[in-house]
ROKOL-840495 format. One line per 3 residues: their letters; for each residue x, y, z of C-alpha. Coordinates in pm, 1 decimal. Example, Ala and Ser with C-alpha at 12.3 -4.5 7.8 and 13.67 -1.06 7.14 Angstrom:
<atoms>
AS> 1230.0/-450.0/780.0 | 1367.0/-106.0/714.0
</atoms>
This chain:
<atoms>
XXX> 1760.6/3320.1/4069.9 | 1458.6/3497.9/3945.7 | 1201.4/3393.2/3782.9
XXX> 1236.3/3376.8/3343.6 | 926.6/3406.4/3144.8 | 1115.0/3200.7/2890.7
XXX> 1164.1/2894.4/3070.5 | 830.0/2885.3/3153.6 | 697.4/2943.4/2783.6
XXX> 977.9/2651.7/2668.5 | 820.5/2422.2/2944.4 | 468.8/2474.9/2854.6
XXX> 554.0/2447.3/2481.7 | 730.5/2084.8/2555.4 | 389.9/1980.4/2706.5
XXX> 152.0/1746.5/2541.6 | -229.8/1875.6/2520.1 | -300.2/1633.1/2765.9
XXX> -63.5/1779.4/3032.8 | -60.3/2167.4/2968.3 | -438.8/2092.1/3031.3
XXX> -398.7/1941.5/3340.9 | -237.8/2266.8/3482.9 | -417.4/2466.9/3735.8
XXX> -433.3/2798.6/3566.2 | -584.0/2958.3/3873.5 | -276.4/2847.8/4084.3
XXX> -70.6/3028.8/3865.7 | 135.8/3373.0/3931.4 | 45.9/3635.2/3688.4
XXX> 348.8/3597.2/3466.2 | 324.2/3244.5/3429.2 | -42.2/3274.5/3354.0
XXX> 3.9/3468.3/3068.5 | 280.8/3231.1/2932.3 | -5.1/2986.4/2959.0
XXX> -232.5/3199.7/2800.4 | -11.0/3184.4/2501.9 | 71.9/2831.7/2501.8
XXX> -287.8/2758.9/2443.5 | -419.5/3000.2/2174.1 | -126.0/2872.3/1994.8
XXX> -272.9/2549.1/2003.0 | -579.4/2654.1/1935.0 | -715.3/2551.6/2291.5
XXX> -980.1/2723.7/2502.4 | -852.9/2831.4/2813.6 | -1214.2/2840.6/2959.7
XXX> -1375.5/2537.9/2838.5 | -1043.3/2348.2/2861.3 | -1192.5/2174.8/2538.0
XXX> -1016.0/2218.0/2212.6 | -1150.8/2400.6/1934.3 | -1148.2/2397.7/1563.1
XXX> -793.4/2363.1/1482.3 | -575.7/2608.7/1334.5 | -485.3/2396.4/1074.5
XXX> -712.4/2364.2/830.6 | -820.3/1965.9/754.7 | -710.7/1770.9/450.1
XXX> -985.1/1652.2/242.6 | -998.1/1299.7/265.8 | -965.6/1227.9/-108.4
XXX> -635.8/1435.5/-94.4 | -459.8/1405.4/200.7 | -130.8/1559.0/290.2
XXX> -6.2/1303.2/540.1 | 421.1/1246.0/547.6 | 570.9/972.7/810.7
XXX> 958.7/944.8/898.2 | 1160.5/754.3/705.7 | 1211.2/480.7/1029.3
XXX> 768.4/420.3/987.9 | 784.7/488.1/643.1 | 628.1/190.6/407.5
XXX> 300.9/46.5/321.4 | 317.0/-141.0/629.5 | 73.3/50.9/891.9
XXX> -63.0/-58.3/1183.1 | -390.6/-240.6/1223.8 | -499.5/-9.9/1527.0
XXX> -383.2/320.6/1344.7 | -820.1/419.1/1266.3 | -837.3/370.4/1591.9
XXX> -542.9/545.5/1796.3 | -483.6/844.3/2013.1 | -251.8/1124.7/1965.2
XXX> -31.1/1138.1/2290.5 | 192.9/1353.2/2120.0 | 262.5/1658.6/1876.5
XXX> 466.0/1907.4/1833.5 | 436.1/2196.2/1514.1 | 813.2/2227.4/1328.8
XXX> 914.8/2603.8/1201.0 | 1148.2/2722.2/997.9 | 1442.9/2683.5/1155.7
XXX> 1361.0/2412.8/1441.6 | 1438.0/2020.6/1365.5 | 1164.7/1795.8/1635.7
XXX> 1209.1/1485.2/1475.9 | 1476.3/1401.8/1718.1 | 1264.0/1467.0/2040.5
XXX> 973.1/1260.5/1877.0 | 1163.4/936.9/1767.8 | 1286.0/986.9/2103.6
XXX> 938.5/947.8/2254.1 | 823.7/693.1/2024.8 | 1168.6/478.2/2119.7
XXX> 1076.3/532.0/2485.9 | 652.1/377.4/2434.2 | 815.4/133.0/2204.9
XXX> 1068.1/-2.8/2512.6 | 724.8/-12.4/2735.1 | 616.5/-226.2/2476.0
XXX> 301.9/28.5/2390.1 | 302.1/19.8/2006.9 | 308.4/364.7/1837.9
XXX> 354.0/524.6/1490.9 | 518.2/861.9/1412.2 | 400.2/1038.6/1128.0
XXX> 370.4/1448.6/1049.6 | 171.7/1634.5/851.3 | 288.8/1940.3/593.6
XXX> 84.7/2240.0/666.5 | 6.7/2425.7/300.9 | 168.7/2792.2/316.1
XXX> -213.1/2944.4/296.3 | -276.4/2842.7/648.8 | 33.3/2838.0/796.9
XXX> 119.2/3160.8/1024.7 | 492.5/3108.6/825.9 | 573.6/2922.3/534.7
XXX> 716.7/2525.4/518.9 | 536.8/2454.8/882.1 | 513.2/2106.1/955.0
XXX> 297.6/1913.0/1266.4 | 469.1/1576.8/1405.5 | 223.8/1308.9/1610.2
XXX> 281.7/1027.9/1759.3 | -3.9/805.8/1770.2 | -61.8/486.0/1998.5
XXX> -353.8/250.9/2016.8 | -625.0/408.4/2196.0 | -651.3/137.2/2503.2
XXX> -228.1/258.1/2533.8 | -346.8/652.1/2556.8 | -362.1/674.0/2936.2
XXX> -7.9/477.0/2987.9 | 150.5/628.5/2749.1 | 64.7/997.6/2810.7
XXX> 216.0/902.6/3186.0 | 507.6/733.1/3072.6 | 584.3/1034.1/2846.5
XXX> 532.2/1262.6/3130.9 | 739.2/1046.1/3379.8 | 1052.9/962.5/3168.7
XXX> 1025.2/1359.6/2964.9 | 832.0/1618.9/3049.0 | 862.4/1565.4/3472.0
XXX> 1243.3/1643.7/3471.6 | 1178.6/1903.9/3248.9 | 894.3/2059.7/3504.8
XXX> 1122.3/1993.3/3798.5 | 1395.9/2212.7/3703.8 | 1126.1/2497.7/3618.1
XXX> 951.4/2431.0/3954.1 | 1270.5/2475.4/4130.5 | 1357.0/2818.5/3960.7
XXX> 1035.3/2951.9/4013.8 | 1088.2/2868.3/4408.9 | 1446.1/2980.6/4416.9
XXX> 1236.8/3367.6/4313.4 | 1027.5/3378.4/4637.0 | 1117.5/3509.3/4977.7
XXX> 1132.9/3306.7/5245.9 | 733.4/3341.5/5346.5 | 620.5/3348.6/5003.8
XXX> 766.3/2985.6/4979.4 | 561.9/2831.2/5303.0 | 261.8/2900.8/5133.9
XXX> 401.4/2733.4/4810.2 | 332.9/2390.0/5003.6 | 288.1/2104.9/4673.3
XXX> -3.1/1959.6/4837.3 | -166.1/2345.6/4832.0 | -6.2/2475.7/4481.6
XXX> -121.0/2121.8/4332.6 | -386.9/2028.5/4546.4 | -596.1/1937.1/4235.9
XXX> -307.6/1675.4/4112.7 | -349.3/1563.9/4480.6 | -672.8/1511.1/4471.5
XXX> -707.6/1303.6/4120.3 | -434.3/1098.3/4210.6 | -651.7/997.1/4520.6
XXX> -974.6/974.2/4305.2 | -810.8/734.6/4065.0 | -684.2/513.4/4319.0
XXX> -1011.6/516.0/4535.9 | -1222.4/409.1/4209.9 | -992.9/176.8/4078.2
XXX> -982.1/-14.0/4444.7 | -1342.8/14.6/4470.4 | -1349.1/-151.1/4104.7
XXX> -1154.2/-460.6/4211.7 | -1352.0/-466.2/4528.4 | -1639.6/-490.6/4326.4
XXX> -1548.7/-715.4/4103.3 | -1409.7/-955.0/4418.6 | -1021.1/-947.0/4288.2
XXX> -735.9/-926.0/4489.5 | -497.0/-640.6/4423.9 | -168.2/-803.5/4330.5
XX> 92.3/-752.2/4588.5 | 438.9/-586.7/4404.0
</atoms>
């Protein structure tokens, strides 16, 4: 199978901010690179600073803002946490595309975690909108929730999704251009935070004199 620039410009465009960050640009082949290169100046991210910028979109004022939720949060009803939540997810609807599936089905998934969230999009006006009748979906949690739910997105989504890709992008190489795509090599900066995390949160319960409970 050889390698398609297309899958790898859906998978990145799947990805939450959070997670196309957390790729490795570096460890990147040239074609995928520039697929990534894409992803973020579409998003208005720099790919140097890793920080975002001023958005593409320009803001509301906040005496007239433009803000539309789905008909399922709709109501006068919002959450007491909502000034103080975390975006975990978004996705920009064109002409021609329908998202509001894929993000009720995100927000169903945090909600059967029992993380509390809110869906809501925003209509971007036609004078600063690359097309006409754009529309950005979020889906907010509290932001104590961020961290869990930007994992349990990624584990019960976007993983799968970056499986399959991995695999076709392995199936392209020869036989000694896969030995040196070893995960603990191509990823070895995944690797590595997943070991940081653990180390400090161990050394935080040591600390602190707590047991680690026993699963």
């Amino acid at each position: 199978m050889q390698f398609k620039p297309d899958d790898l410009r859906r998978h990145y465009h799947s990805l939450s901010d959070e997670a196309l960050l957390e790729i490795q640009r570096a460890d990147l082949v040239e074609a995928a690179q520039s697929c990534y290169d894409a992803e973020l100046a579409e998003r208005g991210l720099d790919p140097r600073g890793r920080k975002r910028t001023a958005p593409a979109v320009a803001a509301k004022p906040a005496e007239e803002p433009d803000i539309e939720v789905s008909q399922d949060d709709a109501g006068d009803d919002k959450p007491d946490w909502l000034a103080n939540s975390d975006m975990v997810l978004s996705y920009v609807e064109r002409p021609g595309m329908n998202v509001a599936g894929d993000m009720e089905k995100a927000r169903d998934i945090l909600a059967a975690a029992g993380i509390p969230c809110y869906l809501q999009f925003e209509v971007i006006p036609e004078d600063v909108a690359p097309t006409p009748a754009q529309r950005e979906w979020r889906l907010l949690v509290p932001g104590d929730d961020n961290l869990r739910a930007t994992s349990i997105l990624d584990r019960d989504i976007f993983n799968a999704e970056f499986e399959n890709t991995w695999k076709a992008h392995l199936e392209s190489f020869s036989d000694d251009e896969l030995l040196k795509m070893r995960p603990d090599v191509v990823f070895c900066g995944l690797f590595d935070r997943i070991e940081r995390i653990t180390r400090a949160y161990d050394e935080e319960l040591a600390h602190r004199g707590i047991e680690p409970e026993s699963h």
